[in-house]
C-alpha positions in Angstrom: 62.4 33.1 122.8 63.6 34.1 119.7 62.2 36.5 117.0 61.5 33.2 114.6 59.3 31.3 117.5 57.6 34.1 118.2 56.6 34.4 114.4 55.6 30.7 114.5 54.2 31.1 117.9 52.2 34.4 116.3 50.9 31.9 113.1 49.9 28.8 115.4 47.8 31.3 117.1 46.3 32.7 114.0 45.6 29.1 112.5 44.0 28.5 115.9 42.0 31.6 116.1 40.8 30.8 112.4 40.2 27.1 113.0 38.0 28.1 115.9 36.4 30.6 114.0 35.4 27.9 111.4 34.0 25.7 113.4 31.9 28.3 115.4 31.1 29.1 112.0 30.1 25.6 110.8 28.4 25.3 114.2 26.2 27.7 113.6 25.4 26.8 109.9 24.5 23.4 111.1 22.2 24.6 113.9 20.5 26.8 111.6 20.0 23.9 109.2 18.5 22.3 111.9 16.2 24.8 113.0 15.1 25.1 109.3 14.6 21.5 108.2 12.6 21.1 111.7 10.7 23.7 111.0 9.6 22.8 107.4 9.7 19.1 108.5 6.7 20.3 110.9 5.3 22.1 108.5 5.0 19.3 106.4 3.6 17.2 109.2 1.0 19.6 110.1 -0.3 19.7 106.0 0.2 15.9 105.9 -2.6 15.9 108.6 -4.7 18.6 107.4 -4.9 16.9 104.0 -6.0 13.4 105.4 -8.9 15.7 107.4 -9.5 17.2 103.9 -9.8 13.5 102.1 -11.9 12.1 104.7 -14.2 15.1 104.7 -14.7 14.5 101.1 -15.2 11.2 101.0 -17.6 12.0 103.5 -19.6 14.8 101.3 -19.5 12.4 98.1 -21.2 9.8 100.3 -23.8 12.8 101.3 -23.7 13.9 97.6 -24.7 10.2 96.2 -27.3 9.8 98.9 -29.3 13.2 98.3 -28.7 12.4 94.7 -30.5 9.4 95.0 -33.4 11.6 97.5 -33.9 13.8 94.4 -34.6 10.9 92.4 -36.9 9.4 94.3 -38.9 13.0 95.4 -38.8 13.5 91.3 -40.5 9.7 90.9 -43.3 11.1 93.7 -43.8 14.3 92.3 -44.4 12.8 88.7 -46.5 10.1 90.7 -48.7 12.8 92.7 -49.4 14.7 89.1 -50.9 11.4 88.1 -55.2 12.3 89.5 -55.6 8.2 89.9 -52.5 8.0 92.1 -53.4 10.6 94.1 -57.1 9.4 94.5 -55.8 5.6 95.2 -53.4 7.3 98.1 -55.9 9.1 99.8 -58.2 6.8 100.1 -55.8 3.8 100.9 -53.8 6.2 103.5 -55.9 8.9 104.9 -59.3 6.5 104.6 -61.4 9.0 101.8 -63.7 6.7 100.1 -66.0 7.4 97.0 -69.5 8.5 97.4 -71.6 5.1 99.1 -68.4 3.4 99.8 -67.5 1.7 102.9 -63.8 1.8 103.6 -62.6 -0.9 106.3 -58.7 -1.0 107.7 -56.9 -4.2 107.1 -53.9 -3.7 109.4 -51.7 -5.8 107.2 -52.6 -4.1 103.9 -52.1 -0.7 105.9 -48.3 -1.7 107.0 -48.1 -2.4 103.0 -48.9 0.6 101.8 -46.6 2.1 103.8 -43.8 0.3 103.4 -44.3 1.3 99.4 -43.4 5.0 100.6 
């Protein structure tokens, strides 16, 4: 061999060793791409779900929210109601049976059920 095969022998082998190098290098650049875009693609995922959980559990409290709402109102409307001396007076009698002094107080099933059903 001579001196000027050995120099191109010498500068394939370089060109080699760096195109080898290179696509180690891009190799590893791409795995670690890889690694990271699985990892936030995960991540993104995992919040995807937790903010579904997070909708539906609102949803869910509104709901809970609009129906004690609508308790308060109605507890407010028997509060007012039970200030009211004639209400009260009318209630006891009709649900626990009190009657007036000499009165006779006599259970009606049906107009029982409808006081109830009122409440």
């Amino acid at each position: 061999m001579t001196d000027k095969q050995k120099e191109s022998m010498y500068e394939y082998q370089k060109i080699g060793k760096t195109f080898v190098y290179r696509r180690r290098r891009l190799t590893l650049v791409f795995v670690l791409a890889i690694v990271f875009f699985s990892i936030a693609g995960f991540n993104l995922f995992r919040n995807g779900q937790r903010l579904l959980a997070l909708q539906e559990k609102k949803e869910e409290v509104k709901a809970e929210q609009t129906e004690v709402s609508q308790e308060k109102k109605v507890l407010k409307n028997e509060v007012q109601l039970l200030k009211d001396d004639e209400y009260v007076a009318k209630l006891a009698r009709a649900k626990y049976f009190y009657s007036k002094e000499g009165e006779q107080v006599y259970s009606i099933p049906q107009l029982n059920s409808s006081i109830d059903d009122e409440k």
